[in-house]
C-alpha positions in Angstrom: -23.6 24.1 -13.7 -22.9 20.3 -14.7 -25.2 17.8 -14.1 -25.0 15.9 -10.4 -24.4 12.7 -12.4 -21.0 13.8 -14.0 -19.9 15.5 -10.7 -20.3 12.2 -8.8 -18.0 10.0 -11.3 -14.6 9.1 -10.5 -13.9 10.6 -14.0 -15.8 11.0 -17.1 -14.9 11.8 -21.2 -15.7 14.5 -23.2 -18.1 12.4 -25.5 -19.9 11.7 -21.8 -20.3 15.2 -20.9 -22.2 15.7 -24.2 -24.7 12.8 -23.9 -25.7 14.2 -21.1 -26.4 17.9 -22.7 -23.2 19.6 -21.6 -21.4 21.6 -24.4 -18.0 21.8 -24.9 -18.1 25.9 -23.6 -19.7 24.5 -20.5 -16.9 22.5 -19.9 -14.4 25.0 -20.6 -16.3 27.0 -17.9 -16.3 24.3 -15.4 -12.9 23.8 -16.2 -12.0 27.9 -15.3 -14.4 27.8 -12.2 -12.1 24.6 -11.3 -15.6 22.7 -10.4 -13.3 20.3 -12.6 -9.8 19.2 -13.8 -8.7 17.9 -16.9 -6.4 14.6 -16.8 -5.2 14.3 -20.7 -7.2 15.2 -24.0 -11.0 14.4 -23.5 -10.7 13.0 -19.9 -12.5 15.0 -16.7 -12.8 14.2 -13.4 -14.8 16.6 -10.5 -13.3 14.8 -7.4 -10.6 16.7 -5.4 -7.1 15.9 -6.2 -4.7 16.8 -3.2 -2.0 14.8 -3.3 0.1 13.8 -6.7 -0.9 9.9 -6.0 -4.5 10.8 -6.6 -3.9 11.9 -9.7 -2.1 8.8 -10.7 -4.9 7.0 -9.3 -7.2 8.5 -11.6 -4.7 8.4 -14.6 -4.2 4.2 -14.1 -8.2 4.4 -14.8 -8.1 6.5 -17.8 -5.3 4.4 -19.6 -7.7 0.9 -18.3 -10.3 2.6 -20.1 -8.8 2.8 -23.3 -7.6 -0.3 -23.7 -8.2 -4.0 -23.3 -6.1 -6.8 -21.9 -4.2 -4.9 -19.4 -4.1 -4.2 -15.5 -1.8 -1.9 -13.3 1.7 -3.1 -12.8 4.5 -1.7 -10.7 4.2 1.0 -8.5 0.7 1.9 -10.2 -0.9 -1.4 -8.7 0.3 -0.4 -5.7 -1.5 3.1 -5.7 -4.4 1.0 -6.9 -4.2 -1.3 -3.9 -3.8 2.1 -1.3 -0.6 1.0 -0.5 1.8 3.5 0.2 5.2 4.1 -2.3 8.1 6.3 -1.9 8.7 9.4 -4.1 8.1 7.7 -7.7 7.9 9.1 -11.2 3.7 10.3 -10.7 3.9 11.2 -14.4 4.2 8.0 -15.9 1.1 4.9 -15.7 2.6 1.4 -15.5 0.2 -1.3 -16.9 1.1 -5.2 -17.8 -0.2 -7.1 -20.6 -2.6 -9.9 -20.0 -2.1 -11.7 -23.2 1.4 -12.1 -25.0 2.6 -8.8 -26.5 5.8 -6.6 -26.3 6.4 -4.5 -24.0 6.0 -0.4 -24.6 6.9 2.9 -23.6 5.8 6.4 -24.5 5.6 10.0 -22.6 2.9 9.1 -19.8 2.8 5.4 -20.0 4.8 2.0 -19.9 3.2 -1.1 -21.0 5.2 -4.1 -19.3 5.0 -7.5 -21.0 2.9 -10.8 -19.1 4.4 -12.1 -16.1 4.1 -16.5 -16.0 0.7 -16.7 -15.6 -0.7 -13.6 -14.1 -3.5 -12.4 -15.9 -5.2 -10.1 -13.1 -4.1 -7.7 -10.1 -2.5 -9.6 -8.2 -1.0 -7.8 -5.3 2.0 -10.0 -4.5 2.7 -9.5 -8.4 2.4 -5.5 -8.1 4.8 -5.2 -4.7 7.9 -7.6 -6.7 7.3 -5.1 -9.2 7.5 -1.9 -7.9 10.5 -3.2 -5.8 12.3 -3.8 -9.1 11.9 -0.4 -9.7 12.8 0.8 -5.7 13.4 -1.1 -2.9 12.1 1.8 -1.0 8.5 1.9 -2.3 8.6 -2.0 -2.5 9.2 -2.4 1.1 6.6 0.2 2.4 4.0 -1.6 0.1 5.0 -4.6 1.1 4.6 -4.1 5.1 1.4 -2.2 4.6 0.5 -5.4 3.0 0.9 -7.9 5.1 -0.4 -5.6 7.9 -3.1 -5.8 6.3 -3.8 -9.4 5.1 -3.5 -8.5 1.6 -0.9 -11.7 1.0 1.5 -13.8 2.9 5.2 -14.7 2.1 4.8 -17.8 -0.3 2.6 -15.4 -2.7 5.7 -12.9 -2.7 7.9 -15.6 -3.3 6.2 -17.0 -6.4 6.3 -13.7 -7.5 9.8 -12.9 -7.7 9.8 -16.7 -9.0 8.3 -15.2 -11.9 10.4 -12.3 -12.2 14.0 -13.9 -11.1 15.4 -12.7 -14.5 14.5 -9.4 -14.7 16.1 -6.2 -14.0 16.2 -5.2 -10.2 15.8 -8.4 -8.8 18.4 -7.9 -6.2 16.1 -5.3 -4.6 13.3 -7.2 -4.7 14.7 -10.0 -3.2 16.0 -7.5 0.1 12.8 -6.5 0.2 11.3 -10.1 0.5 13.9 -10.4 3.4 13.2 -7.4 5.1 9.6 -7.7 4.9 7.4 -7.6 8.1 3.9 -6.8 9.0 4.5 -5.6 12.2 5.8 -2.3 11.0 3.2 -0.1 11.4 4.0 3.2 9.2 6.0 3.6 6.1 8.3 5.6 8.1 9.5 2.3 10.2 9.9 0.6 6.5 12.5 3.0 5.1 14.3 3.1 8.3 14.6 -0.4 8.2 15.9 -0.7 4.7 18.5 2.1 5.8 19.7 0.5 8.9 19.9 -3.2 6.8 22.1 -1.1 4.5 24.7 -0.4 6.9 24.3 -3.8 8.4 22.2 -3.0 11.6 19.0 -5.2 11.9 15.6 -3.6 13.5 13.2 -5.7 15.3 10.0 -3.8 14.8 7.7 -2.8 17.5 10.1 -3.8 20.3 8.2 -4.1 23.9 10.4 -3.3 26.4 11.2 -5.5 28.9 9.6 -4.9 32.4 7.9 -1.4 31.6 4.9 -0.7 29.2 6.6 0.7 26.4 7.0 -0.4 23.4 9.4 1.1 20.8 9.5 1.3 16.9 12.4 -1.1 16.2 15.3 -2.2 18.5 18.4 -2.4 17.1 19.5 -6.3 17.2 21.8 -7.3 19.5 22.2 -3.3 21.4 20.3 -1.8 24.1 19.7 1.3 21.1 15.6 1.6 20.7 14.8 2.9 17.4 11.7 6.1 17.3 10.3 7.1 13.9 9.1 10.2 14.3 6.3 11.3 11.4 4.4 14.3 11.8 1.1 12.4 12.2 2.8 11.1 15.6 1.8 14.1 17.6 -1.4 15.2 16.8 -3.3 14.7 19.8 -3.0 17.3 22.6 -0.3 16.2 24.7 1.5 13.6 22.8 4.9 15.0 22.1 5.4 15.9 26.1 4.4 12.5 26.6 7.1 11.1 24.1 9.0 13.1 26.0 8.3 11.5 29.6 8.8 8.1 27.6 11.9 8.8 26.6 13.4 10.2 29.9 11.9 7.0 31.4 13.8 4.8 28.8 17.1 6.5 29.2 16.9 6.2 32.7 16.4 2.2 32.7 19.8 2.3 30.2 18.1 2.2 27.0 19.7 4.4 24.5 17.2 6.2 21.8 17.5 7.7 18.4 14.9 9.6 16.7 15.1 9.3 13.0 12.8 12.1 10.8 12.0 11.9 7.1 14.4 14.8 7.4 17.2 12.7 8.6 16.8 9.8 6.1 17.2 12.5 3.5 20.8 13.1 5.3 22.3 9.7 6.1 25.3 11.0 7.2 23.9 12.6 10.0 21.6 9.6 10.8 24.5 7.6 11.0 27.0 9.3 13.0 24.1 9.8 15.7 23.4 6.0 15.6 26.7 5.0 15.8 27.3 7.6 18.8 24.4 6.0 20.6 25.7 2.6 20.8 29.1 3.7 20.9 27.1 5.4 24.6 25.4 2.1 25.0 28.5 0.2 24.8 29.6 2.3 27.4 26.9 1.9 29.9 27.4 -2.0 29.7 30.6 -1.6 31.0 30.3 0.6 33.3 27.2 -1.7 34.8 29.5 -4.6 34.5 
């Protein structure tokens, strides 16, 4: 059994383990009892790791730990910050220099050279940088941001200021566009970016007029309401026959809805011909009305 005092670290080294009395065949016992994991050579941690970005989260600590002058960049900042990203390369820490210094790469790790004069985690700074690398995870980090009062505009702004000659600019500047706090999942994010794509523009969290509903995203200019549909939606008893009721309800004031799934943002296609159909409908229903 390892001490309380290792078990209750975020992570801990092998030389730490034996100041405190544990061997190296009692950690190779924890290790096969799975009371704890191994991150690389040397590095333990006892805290549960469900979910790939909690490894990563762990991993940006190890490689701050073993060197100076750096903070998390990219898409590791934003794992740092809780912010959510979209389906990134887990395997590989991003950390930028502090000081002046090349920029390096090897297997598990890419060290980015000093942005202008950021010299700390700066969270405007880590969103323009992991939508350099997708404007996908850029755009989810970015609303959860602002959601949560974590920066405003101007501080994205000087940040892609900063970065306005690098590689993927062009995303990060759609994502600076795009961005808006009133998006309230990352769901609602990517649909947005899709729907921008194809030249629709959603207005999130869209009250209906004259009813007490109030829909993920209208689409701009159309009478087509917008539902993301995660699975965290309809946990509580009741809530999916009640979506249900809210969507017969809509339909029947002339409001066309589409339901869009992780599922069906994985087959655009699809997505598309069923949006197009529904304002194709709502089209349709104008006319008729008129």
């Amino acid at each position: 059994m390892l001490p309380q005092e290792l078990l209750t670290l975020p992570l801990f080294t092998t030389v730490e383990a034996h100041r405190v009395g544990v061997s190296d065949a009692d950690l190779r016992v924890a290790l096969k009892g799975q009371a704890i994991r191994r991150l690389k050579r040397g590095w333990y941690t006892a805290q549960p790791i469900n979910w790939p970005e909690d490894r990563h989260r762990l991993m940006v600590q190890v490689e701050l730990r073993e060197r100076t002058g750096v903070v998390p960049s990219h898409y590791s900042a934003a794992v740092h910050l809780q912010l959510p990203v979209h389906r990134v390369h887990w395997g590989v820490v991003h950390l930028m220099r502090t000081t002046p210094g090349p920029g390096q790469h090897r297997a598990g790790l890419s060290l980015h050279k000093k942005v202008g004069d950021y010299t700390s985690l700066d969270p405007a700074l880590a969103i323009a940088q992991t939508a350099l690398l997708s404007a996908e995870s850029g755009l989810m980090a970015y609303d959860a941001a602002l959601r949560r009062g974590l920066l405003v505009p101007d501080d994205l702004e000087q940040a892609l200021h900063a970065l306005r000659t690098w590689p993927g600019y062009g995303r990060a500047e759609q994502v600076r566009r795009l961005g808006d706090g009133r998006r309230e999942s990352p769901l609602e994010s990517r649909t947005a970016l899709t729907f921008d794509r194809w030249g629709w523009h959603l207005i999130p969290q869209f009250t209906v007029p004259g009813t007490r509903y109030r829909a993920d995203g209208l689409i701009e200019g159309t009478s087509v309401l917008i539902e993301t549909d995660g699975r965290a939606k309809y946990d509580e008893d009741g809530a999916l026959i009640n979506e249900k009721v809210r969507e017969d309800d809509l339909r029947n004031l002339g409001w066309e809805v589409v339901r869009v799934t992780d599922e069906l943002l994985g087959t655009l296609k699809v997505l598309h011909a069923r949006v197009t159909a529904a304002l194709n409908r709502a089209v349709r229903r104008g006319a008729s009305a008129a």
